[in-house]
N, C-alpha and C positions, 0 to 999 in steps of 0.2 A: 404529419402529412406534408408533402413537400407541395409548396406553393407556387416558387417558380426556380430556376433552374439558367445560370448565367455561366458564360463558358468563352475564353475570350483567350487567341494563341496559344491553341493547345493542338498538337496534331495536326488535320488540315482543317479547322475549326477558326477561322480569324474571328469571330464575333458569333454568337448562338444566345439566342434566349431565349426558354418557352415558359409557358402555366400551364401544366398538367389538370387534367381534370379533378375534382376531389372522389372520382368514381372511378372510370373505366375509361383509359386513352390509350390510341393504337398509335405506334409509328411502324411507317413503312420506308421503303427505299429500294434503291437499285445496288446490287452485290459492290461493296467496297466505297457506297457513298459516302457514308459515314456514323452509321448507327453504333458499332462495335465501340469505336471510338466514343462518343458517349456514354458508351458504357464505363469505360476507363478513364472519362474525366470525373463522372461521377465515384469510381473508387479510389481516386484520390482526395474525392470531398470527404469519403469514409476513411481516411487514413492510410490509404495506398502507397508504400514508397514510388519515388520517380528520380529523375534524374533530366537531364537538358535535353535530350534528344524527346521529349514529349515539345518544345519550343516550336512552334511553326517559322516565329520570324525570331533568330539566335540573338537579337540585339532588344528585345520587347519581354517583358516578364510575362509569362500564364497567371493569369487569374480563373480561380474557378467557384462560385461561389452559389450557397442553395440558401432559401428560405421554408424554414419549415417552420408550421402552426404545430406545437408542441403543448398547446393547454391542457390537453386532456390525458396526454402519458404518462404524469405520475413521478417527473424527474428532477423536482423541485430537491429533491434530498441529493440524488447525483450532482446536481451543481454545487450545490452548500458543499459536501464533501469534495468539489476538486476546483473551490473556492472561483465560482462562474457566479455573473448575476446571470440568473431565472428572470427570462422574461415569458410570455405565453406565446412571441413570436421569436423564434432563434435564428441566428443568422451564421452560417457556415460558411468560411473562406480559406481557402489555399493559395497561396504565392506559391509559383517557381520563376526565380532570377536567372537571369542569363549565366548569371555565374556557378549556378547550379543550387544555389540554399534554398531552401525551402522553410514555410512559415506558413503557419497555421493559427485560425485567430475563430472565436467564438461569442458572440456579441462584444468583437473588438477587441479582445480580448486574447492575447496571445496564451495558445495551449501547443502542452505536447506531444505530440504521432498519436502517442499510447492512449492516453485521453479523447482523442476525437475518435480514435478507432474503436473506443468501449461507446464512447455516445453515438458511433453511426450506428451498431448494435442495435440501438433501441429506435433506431429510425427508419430504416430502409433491410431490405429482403432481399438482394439479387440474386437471382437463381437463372441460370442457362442449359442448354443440351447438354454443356461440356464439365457441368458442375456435379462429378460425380466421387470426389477428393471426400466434400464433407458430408454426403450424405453415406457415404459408405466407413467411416468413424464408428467403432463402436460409442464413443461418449455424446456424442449430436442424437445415435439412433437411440441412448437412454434419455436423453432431453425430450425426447420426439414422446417416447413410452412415459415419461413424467408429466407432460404437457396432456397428453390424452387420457392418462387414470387420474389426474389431478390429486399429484401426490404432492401437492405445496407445504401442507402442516407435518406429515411425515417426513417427508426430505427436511423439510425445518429443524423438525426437534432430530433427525439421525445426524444432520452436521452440526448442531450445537452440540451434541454428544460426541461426538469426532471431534471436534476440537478440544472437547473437554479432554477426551482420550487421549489425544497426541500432547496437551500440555501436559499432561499427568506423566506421560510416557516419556518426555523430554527432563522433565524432572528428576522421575527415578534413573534415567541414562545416566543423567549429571551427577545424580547423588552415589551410584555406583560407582563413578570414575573418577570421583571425589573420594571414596570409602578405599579403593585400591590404594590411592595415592596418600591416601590417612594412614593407612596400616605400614606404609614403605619407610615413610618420617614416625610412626608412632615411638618407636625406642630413642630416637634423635631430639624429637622433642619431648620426651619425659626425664631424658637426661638435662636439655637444658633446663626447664621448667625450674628442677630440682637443685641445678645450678642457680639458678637467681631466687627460690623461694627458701631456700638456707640462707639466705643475707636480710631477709624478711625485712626487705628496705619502706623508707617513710617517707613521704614527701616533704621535699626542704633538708632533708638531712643531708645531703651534701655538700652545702653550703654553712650550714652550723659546724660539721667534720671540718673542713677547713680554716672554717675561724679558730677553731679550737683548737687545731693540729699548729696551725702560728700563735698562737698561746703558748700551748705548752714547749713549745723550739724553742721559745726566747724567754719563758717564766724567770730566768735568776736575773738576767738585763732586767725586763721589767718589774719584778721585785725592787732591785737596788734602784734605778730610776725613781718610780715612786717615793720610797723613802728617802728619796734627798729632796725631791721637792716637799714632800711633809716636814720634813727637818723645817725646810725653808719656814712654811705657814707657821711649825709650832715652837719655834725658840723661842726662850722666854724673855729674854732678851734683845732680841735682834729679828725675829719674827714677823712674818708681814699679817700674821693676826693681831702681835700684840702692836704694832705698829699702826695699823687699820684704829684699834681701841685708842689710840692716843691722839689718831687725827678724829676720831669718833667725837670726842671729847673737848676737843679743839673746833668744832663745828658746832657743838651746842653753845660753847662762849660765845662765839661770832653771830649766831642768832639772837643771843639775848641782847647782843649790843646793839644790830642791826635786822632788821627785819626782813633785807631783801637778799641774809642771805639763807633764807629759810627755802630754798627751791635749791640752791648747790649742797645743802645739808639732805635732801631727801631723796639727787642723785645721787650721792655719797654712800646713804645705807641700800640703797639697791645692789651700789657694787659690792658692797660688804656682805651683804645677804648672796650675792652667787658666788664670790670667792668662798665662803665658811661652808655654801652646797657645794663648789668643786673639791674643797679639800676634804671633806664628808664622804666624796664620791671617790676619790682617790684610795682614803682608807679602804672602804667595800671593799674596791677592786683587790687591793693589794693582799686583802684576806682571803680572796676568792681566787687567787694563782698559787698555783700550786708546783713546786717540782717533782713531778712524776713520771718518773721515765718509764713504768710499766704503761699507763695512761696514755702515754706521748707511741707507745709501740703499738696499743692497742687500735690506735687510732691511723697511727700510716698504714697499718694492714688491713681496715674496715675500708680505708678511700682507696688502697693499694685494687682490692679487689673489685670495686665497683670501678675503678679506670678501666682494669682489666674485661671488665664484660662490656663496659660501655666501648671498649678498643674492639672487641668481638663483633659487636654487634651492629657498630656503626651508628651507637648514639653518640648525643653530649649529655643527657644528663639523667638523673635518676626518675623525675616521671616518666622521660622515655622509656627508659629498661622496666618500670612499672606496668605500662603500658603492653609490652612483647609479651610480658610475665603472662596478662592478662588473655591474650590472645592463646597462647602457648596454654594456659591451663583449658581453655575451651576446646582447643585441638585436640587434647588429650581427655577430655569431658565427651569428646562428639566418639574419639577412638572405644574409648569405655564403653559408652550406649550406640556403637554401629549396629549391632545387630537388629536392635530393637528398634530405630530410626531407617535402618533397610527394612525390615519385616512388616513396621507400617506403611512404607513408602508401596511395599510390592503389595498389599492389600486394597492399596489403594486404585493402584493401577489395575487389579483385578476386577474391582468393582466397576471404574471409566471402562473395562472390554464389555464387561457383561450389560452396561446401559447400554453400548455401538452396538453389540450382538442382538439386543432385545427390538432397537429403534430401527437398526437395520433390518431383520427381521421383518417386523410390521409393515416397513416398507417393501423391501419383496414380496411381499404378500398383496400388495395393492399391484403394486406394476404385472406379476403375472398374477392379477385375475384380468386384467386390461387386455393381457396379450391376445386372446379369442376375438373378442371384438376388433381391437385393433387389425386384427386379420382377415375376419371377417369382412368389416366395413372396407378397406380398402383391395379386397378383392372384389366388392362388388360394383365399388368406382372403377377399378381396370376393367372389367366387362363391360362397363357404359363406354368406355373409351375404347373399347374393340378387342378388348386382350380375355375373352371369355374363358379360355385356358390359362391364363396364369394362376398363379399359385406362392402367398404369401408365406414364409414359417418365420419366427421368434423363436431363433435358438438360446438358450440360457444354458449360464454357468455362475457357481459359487465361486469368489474369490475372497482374498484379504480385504480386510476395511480400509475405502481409500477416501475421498472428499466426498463421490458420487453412490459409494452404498456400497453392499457386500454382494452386488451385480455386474458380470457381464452379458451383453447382449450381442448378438449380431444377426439383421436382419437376413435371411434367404429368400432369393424371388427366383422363379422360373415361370416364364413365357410360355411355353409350350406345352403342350397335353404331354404328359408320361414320361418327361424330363423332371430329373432329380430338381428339388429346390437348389442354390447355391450364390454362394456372398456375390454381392450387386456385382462389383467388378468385374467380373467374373462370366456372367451370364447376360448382362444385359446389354443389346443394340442401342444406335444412340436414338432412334423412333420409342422402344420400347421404355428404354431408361426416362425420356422425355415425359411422356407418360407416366411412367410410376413415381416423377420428382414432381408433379404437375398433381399426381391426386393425394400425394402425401401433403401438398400443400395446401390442399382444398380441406383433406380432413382437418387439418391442424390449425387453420385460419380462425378459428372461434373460439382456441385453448393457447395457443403461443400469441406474446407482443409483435405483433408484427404491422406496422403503421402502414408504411408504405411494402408492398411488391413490385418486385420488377421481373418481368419474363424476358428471356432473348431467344426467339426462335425457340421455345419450348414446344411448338408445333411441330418441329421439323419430325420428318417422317409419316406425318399423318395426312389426311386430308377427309375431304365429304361429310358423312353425316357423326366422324369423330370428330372433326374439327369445329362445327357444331356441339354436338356435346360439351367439347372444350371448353369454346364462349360462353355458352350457356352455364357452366361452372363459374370463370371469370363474373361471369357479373355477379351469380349469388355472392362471390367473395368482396364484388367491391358494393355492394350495399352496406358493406361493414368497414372495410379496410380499401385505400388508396391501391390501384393493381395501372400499371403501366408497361405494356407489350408491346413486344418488336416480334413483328412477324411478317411472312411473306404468303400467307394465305388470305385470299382475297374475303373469306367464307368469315373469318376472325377477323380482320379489319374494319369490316362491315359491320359490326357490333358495339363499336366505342363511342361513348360519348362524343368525345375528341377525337380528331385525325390528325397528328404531323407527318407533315413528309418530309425524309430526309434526302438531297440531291447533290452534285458536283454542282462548283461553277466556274467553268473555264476561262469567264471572261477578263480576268486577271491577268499579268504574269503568272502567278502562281495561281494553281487548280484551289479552289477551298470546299467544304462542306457549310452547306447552309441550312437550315430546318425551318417549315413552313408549316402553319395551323391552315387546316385545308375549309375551303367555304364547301358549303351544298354541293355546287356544281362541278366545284373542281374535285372535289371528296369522289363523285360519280364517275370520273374520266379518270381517275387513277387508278380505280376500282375495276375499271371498264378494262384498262392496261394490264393491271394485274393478271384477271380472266384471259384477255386474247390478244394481248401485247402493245408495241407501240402504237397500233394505229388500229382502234377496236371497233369493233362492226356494232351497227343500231342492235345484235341480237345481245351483243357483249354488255352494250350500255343499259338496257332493257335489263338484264342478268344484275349488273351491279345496283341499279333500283331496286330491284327487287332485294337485293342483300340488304338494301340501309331499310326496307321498309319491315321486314322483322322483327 
C-alpha cells in the first residue's frame, strides 16, 4: 500500500506530496494541470526509463520518492534474493541529475532499473483508457485465466517439469554434438591412443632412462676411473687402507700413553669407517656398469620416442603424455558406448516430454473448465456497466511446450448485438475498452496480487447511472486493495474517501502543478464546478451534496 507519495522537479511539478487513502482516493483536475504527469512520475518510481527533459528546473536534480507499507505481501524472499534489507515499511527513490544519470535506491540502498521494475510489479496496478498494449497479450490474458481458475499447484508442478524437460533437452542437444564430433576424431584418436599405449609408459621412467642412458655412454671412463681409485684404497703397499691401518695403530699407542688423545682416536675411526663404506660402494658400482651397447641402443630409442610424442603433443614429461593417454582412452571408451549413452540420453528426454505433456495437460484442463465462467461472470459485469450486448469468447489453441503451458489463448470481445466477437484491438472504443479493462479488474482483484490500483480516466466514455455502478465497483475493490482514481466525472469523485485536487500555478515565473487534499467544503465547490462549471449555481452545489452524501 503506498503510504505517501513525494515528487519534487519533475515536469511542471516543483514540489508535490500526498497520502493516499488506504481505501478509495479520487483526484481531479482541470485538462493539462497535471494529473497525467503524475502518473509518469510514479512510473518512473516503478522503473520507467527517463531522460532530462522530465527536469522542470535543468540545474536541480528530480527526486521521486514512494513509501509503501509492504508487511503483508509476502516479499521477504524477493529481497533476500536481490540482497535488499526487508523492512515492513519500504522506501522507493529515484534520482534524475541534471546531467541525465539516473539512480535508483531501495531502503537506501542502491538497485538496478530491472530490480525495482520486478518490485514495482508486486506494488502498484496502473491501468488507463489507453492501456490497451498489455491487456490484449495473449501471455497477460493466460495470467488473467490462471489467476481466476487458480491454477497455482498446476502451473507449479507443469514448470518444474519444463524445466526439468529443457535441462534434459539441453543435455541430450550437447551430448548429440558432442557424439558428431566423437565420431569425426574417433580414428585420430585410436591411432594416437595406440600410439602412446605401445610405449606402456611408467611414472618416473624418464628420468631413471636418462640416468641410465649417461651410464651407459660413458661405462668404460667410468669402469677405468673407479679402478684407479680402488687401486689407490687397495695397495698393499702404498694404499690408503693399508695406510689408514697403520695410522689405526699409531692412535691406539698415543692413547695408551695419554688419555686425551682418546677423542682424535675416535674421529679417526669414523673417517676410517666411511672411507672402507666409500670404497665398498665404489666396488658395487663398478660391478653394476656394464658395457653394452645393445642396452645403450635400447634405451636412446625408448627416450628417442617418448621425446618424440612429448614434441607432438606439447608436453615436458611423461606423467603428462600419461595423463592424454588417459583422456584419449575415455574418448575412445565414450566413441565405443555412443550408442548406448545417446539411446539413454534420448529415453530420457522422452520420459522429461511425457511428464511436460501429462502436467501440461492437467493444466489445460483446469484453465478451460474456468473459461465459461470467466465469460460468463464478466459479461454480466459489462451489462451492469451498460454494455448488455456484448459478448465475451476465450479462443483456444494447442501449441509446443513453452514456460507458460501447452496453451494459447486470445481473448474476443464484441460490443454490439450481432457483431462477430473479435481480438480487443480490434473491436473495442476507448468508452467501451474502458469498461471491459475496468471489469476485468474488478473480477480479478480477489485472485491477482495486486496492492495498490491506479485508474486514469478509466471513466472516460461513460457517465450517469454507469458511472455509478463504476464507483460502487471501486469501492468493493478497495475494501480489500488500495484503488487510487483520476477522473473527470463529478458522480465517481463524489465517492472517495479522499479528494486531491490537481491545479496550475501561475504565480511564478514558471507555471507549476501543485496538488491539494480537499476539506468538506472545498470538496463541495469542486464538485459543484465539476457539475455546472466555474461559477456553479446553489442547484449545482445542492447536486454535489447530495453526491458526497451516498
Amino acid at each position: 500500500m503506498l503510504k505517501s507519495l513525494s515528487i519534487s522537479n519533475y515536469a511542471l511539478i516543483d514540489q508535490l506530496h500526498m497520502q493516499p487513502s488506504s481505501a478509495l482516493s479520487m483526484i481531479t483536475g482541470e485538462t493539462g494541470a497535471g494529473k497525467s504527469i503524475m502518473l509518469g512520475a510514479v512510473g518512473l518510481l516503478l522503473g520507467n526509463r527517463s531522460d532530462t527533459k522530465v527536469l522542470l528546473h535543468a540545474d536541480k536534480k528530480c527526486v521521486i520518492e514512494g513509501v509503501f507499507d509492504v508487511a503483508n505481501y509476502g516479499l521477504k524472499e524477493f529481497f533476500d534474493l536481490a540482497e535488499l534489507d526487508y523492512e515492513p515499511t519500504c522506501i522507493i527513490r529515484r534520482e534524475i541529475s541534471p546531467a541525465g544519470k539516473s539512480r535508483s535506491f531501495v531502503n537506501d540502498t542502491p538497485v538496478l532499473l530491472d530490480s525495482l521494475k520486478t518490485l514495482g510489479t508486486y506494488l502498484m496496478d496502473v491501468h488507463s483508457q489507453h492501456d490497451t498494449l498489455q491487456l490484449g497479450e495473449g501471455s497477460y490474458q493466460l495470467s488473467l485465466i490462471d489467476a481466476f481458475a487458480q491454477t497455482q499447484d498446476e502451473l507449479k508442478q507443469y514448470k518444474s517439469d519444463f524445466k526439468a524437460f529443457q535441462k534434459t533437452q539441453k543435455s541430450f542437444n550437447e551430448l548429440s554434438k558432442k557424439a558428431v564430433e566423437l565420431q569425426k576424431e574417433a580414428d585420430f584418436n585410436q591411432f594416437q591412443l595406440e600410439e602412446l599405449s605401445v610405449l606402456d609408459l611408467k611414472e618416473g621412467e624418464q628420468s631413471e632412462l636418462e640416468s641410465s642412458q649417461e651410464i651407459l655412454e660413458n661405462a668404460e671412463e667410468i669402469k677405468l676411473k673407479i679402478n684407479e681409485m680402488l687401486n689407490l684404497f687397495q695397495d698393499e703397499q702404498f694404499g690408503i687402507l693399508q695406510g689408514m691401518s697403520q695410522i689405526q695403530h699409531g692412535m691406539q699407542s698415543l692413547e695408551r700413553l695419554a688419555h686425551v688423545f682418546a677423542t682424535l682416536k675416535e674421529r679417526f675411526q669414523a673417517v676410517n669407517i666411511e672411507l672402507k663404506d666409500i670404497e665398498e660402494t665404489l666396488g658395487d658400482e663398478e660391478s653394476k656398469v656394464e658395457v653394452d651397447f645393445e642396452k645403450l641402443d635400447e634405451t636412446r630409442d625408448r627416450l628417442s620416442k617418448i621425446y618424440q610424442l612429448q614434441k607432438k603433443h606439447g608436453v615436458a614429461t611423461v606423467e603428462e603424455l600419461m595423463e592424454l593417454e588417459r583422456e584419449l582412452a575415455d574418448k575412445v571408451f565414450q566413441v565405443q558406448n555412443l550408442d548406448d549413452t545417446i539411446a539413454a540420453a534420448k529415453q530420457e528426454l522422452d520420459q522429461a516430454k511425457i511428464h511436460v505433456a501429462n502436467s501440461g495437460k492437467a493444466l489445460r484442463k483446469k484453465r478451460q473448465g474456468s473459461f465459461s465462467d470467466f465469460q460468463k461472470s464478466l459479461e454480466a459485469l459489462l451489462s451492469g456497466l451498460g454494455m448488455e450486448n456484448s459478448k465475451v469468447v476465450m479462443e483456444h489453441k494447442s501449441i509446443e511446450p513453452t514456460v507458460n503451458g501447452l496453451d494459447e489463448i486470445e481473448l474476443l470481445f464484441s460490443a454490439n448485438k450481432g457483431s462477430s466477437p473479435q481480438p480487443l484491438k480490434k473491436v473495442a472504443s476507448g468508452g467501451e475498452f474502458s469498461r471491459l479493462l475496468f471489469a476485468i479488474k474488478y473480477l480479478m482483484a480477489d485472485k491477482m496480487a495486486m496492492p495498490t490500483l491506479i485508474f486514469d480516466e478509466i471513466d472516460t466514455g461513460i457517465s450517469g447511472e454507469v458511472a455509478l455502478k463504476m464507483v460502487g465497483m471501486m469501492q468493493d475493490i478497495s475494501k480489500k486493495h488500495q484503488v487510487i482514481c483520476i477522473t473527470h466525472l463529478p458522480q465517481v469523485a463524489g465517492q472517495g474517501d479522499l479528494h486531491y485536487f490537481v491545479y496550475k500555478d501561475n504565480s511564478s515565473e514558471k507555471t507549476v502543478s501543485k496538488i491539494k487534499l480537499l476539506d468538506q467544503e472545498e470538496r463541495v465547490l469542486e464538485l459543484a464546478k465539476m457539475i455546472a462549471g466555474a461559477s456553479p449555481s446553489a442547484s449545482a452545489i445542492e447536486s454535489a451534496k447530495e453526491l458526497l452524501r451516498r
